[in-house]
KOLDREN-720844 format. One line per 5 residues: number of its first residue (from 1); for each residue x, y, z of N, C-alpha, C, O. Coordinates in steps of 0.1 Angstrom, whole numbers, plus 5000, padded with zeros to 4 digits. Layout:
REM residues N
NUM = X,Y,Z,X,Y,Z,X,Y,Z,X,Y,Z ~ ... $
END
This chain:
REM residues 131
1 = 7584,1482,4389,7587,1469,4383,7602,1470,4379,7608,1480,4375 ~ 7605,1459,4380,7624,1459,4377,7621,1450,4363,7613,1442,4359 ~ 7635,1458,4358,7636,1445,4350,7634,1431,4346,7630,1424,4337 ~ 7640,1429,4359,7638,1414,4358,7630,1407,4364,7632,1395,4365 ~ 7621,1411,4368,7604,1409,4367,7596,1408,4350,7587,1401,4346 $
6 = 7605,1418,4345,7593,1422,4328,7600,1413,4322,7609,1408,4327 ~ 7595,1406,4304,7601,1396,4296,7603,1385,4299,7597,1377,4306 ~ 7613,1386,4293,7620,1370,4294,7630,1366,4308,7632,1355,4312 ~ 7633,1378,4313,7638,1377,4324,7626,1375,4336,7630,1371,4347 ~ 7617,1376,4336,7607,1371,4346,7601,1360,4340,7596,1353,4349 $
11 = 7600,1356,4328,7597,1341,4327,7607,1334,4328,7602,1323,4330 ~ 7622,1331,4328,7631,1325,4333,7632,1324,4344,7637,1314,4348 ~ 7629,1335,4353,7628,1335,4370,7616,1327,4374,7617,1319,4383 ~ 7603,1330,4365,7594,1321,4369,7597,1300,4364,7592,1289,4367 ~ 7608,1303,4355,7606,1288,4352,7618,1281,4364,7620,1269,4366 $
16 = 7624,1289,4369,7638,1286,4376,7630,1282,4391,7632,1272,4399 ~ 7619,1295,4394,7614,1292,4408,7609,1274,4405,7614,1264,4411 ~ 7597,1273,4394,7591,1260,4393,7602,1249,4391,7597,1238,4393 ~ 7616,1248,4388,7625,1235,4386,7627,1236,4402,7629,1225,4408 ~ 7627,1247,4408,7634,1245,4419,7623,1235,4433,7625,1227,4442 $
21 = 7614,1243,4426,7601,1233,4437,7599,1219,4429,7602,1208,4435 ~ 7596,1220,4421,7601,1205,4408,7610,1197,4420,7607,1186,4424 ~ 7624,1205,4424,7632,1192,4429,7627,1189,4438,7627,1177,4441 ~ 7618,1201,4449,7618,1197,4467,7609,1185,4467,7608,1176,4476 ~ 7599,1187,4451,7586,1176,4453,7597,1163,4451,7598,1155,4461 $
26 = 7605,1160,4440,7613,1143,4436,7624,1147,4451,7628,1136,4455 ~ 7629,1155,4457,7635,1151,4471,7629,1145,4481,7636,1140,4490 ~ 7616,1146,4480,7604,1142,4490,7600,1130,4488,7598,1123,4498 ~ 7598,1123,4470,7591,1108,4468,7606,1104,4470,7605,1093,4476 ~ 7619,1107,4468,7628,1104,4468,7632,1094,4489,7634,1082,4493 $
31 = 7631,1105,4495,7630,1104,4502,7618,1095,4513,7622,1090,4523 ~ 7607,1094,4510,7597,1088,4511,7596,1068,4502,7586,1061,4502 ~ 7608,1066,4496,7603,1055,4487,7605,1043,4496,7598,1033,4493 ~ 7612,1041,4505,7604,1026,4515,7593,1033,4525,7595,1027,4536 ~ 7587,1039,4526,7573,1044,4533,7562,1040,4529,7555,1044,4519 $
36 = 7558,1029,4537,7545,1027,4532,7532,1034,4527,7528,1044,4532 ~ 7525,1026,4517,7511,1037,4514,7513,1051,4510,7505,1060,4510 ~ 7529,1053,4508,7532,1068,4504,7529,1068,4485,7534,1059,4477 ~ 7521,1078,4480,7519,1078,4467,7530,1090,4462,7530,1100,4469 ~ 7538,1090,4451,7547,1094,4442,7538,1106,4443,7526,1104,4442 $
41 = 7545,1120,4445,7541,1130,4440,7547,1143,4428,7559,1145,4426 ~ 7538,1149,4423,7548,1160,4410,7538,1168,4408,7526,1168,4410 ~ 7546,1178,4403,7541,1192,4404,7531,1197,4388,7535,1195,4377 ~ 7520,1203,4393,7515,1210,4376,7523,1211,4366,7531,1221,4367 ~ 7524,1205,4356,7535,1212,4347,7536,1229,4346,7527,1236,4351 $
46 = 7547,1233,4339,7548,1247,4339,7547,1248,4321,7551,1242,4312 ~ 7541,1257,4323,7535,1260,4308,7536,1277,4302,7532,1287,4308 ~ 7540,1277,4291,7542,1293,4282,7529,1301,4292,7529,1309,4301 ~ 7518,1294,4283,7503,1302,4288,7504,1309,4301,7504,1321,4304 ~ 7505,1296,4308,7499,1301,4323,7511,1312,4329,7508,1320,4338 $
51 = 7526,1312,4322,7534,1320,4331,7529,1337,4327,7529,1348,4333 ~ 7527,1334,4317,7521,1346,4308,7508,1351,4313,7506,1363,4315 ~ 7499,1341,4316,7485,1351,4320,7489,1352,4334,7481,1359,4339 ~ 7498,1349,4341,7504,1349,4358,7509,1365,4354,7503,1375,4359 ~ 7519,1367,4345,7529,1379,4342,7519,1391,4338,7521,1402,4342 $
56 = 7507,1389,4330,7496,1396,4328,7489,1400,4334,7482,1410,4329 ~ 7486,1394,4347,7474,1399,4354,7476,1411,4359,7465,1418,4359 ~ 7485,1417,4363,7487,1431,4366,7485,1432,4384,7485,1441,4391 ~ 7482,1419,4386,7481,1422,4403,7489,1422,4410,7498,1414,4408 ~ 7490,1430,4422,7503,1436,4427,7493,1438,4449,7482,1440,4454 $
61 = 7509,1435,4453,7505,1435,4468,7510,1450,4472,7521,1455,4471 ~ 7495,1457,4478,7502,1466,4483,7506,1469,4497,7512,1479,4500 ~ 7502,1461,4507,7503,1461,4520,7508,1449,4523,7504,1439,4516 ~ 7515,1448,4531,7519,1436,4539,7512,1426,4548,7518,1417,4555 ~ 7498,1428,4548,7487,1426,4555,7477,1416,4542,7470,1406,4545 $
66 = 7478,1421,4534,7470,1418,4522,7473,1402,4525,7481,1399,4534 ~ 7464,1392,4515,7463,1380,4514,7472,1375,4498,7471,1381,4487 ~ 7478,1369,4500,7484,1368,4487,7476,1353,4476,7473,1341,4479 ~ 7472,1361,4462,7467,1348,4455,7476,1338,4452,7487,1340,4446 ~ 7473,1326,4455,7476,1313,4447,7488,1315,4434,7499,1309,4432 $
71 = 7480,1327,4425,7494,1325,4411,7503,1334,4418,7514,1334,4411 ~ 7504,1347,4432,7516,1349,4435,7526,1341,4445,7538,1343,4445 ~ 7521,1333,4452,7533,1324,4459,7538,1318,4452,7545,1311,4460 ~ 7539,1314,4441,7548,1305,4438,7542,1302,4423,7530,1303,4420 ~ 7555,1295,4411,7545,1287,4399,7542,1274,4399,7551,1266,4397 $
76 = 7533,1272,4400,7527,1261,4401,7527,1252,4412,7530,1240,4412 ~ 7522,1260,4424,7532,1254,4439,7519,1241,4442,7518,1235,4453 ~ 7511,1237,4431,7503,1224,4436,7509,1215,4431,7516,1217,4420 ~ 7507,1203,4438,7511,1188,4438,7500,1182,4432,7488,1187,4432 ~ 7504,1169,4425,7493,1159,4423,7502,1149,4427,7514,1149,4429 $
81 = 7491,1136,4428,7496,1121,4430,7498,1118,4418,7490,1124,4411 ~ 7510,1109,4410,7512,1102,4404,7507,1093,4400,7502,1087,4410 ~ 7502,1085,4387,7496,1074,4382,7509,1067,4381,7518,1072,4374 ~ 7511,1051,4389,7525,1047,4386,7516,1034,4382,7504,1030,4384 ~ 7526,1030,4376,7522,1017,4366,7522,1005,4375,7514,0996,4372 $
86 = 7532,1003,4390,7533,0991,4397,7535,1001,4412,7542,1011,4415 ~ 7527,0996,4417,7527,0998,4435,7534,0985,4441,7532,0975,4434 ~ 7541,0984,4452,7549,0977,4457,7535,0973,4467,7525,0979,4467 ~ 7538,0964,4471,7527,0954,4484,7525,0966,4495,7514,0969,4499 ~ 7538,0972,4499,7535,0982,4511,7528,0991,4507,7524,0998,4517 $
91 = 7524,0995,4495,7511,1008,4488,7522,1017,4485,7518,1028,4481 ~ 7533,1015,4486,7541,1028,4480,7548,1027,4466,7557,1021,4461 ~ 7540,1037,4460,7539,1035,4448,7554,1043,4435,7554,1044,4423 ~ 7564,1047,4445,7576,1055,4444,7585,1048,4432,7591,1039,4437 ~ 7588,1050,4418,7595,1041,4413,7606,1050,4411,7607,1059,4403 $
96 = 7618,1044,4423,7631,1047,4426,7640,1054,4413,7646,1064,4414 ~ 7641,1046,4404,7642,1044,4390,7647,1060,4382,7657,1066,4379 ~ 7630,1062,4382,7619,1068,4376,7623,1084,4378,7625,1093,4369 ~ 7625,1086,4396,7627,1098,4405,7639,1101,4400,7641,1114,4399 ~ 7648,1093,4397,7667,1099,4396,7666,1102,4384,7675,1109,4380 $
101 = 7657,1098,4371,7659,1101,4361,7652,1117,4358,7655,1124,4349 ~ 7646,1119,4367,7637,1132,4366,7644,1140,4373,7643,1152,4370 ~ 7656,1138,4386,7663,1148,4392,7670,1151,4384,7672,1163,4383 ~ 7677,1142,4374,7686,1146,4365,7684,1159,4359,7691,1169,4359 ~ 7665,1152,4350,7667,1162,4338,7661,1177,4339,7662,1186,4330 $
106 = 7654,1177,4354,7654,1188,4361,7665,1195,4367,7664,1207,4367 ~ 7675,1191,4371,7687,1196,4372,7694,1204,4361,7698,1216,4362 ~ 7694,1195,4348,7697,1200,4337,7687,1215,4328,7690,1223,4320 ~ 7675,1212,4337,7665,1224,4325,7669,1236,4333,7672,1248,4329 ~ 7671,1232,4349,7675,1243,4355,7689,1251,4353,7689,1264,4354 $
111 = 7699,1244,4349,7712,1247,4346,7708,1257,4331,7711,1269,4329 ~ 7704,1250,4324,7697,1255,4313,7693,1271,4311,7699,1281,4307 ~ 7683,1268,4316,7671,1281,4323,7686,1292,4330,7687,1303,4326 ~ 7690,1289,4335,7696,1297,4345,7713,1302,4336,7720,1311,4340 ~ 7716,1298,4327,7725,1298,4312,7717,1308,4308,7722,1319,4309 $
116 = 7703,1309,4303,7697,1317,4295,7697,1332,4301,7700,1342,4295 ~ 7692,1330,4315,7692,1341,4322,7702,1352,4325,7700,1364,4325 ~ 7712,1344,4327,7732,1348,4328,7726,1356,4315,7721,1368,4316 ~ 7728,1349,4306,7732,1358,4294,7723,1366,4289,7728,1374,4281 ~ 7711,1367,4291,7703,1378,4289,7705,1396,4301,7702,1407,4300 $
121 = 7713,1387,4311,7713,1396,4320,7730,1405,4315,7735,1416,4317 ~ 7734,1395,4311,7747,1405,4305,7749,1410,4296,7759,1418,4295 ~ 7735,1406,4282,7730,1414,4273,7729,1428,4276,7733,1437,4269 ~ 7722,1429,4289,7715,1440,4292,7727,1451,4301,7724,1463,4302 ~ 7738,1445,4306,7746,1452,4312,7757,1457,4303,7764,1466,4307 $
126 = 7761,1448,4287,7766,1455,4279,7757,1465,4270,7763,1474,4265 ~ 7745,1464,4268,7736,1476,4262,7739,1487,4271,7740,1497,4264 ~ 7740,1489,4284,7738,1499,4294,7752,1503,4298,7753,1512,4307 ~ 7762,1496,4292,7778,1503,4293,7782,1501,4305,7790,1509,4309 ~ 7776,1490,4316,7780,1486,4330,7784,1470,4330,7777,1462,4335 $
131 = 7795,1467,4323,7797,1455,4323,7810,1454,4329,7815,1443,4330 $
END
């Protein structure tokens, strides 16, 4: 195990992976919003708990053949449909709006997240006298 797998450096990698799938889902309704009958989609929220019992389980791939579980490909790599307040006639329920205000502030947690990480990682390279 590396470092940056253990702590806080593997929950900032795990919150960094989920902003980043966070965007591919709002590039997709984004992309999708004159498509008819297309329903808005977004990802599980990401939560303290679950990155923690994910970081806890202790399960590890040892062959390249093995099947990988659900909590290792990815955090939180399920979608849900959206409950939107107004569907357009065509059934597409995408509120254009709605999506840029969320790329934003996922952009921003990511920038965020990824600030925290910098500096924890340079914490670690002046404790260790390789800076």
């Amino acid at each position: 195990m590396s470092i940056a797998d253990s702590g806080i450096l593997g929950l900032m990698s795990s919150k960094m992976t989920y902003l980043g799938q966070k965007q591919a889902v709002l590039a997709e309704n984004v992309a999708n919003a004159d498509t008819p009958g297309y329903d808005a989609k977004e990802l599980t929220p990401f939560t303290f708990e679950t990155a923690m019992s994910e970081a806890a389980s202790g399960m590890m791939v040892t062959d390249s053949k093995h099947i990988l579980p659900a909590s290792m490909t990815g955090v939180n790599a399920r979608t849900k449909r959206v409950k939107s307040a107004e569907t357009l006639p065509s059934g597409n329920s995408v509120d254009l709006e709605q999506q840029m205000m969320e790329v934003s502030k996922t952009t921003m947690d990511y920038q965020a997240s990824a600030s925290i990480y910098q500096k924890f990682v340079s914490l670690f390279k002046e404790a260790l006298g390789s800076k």
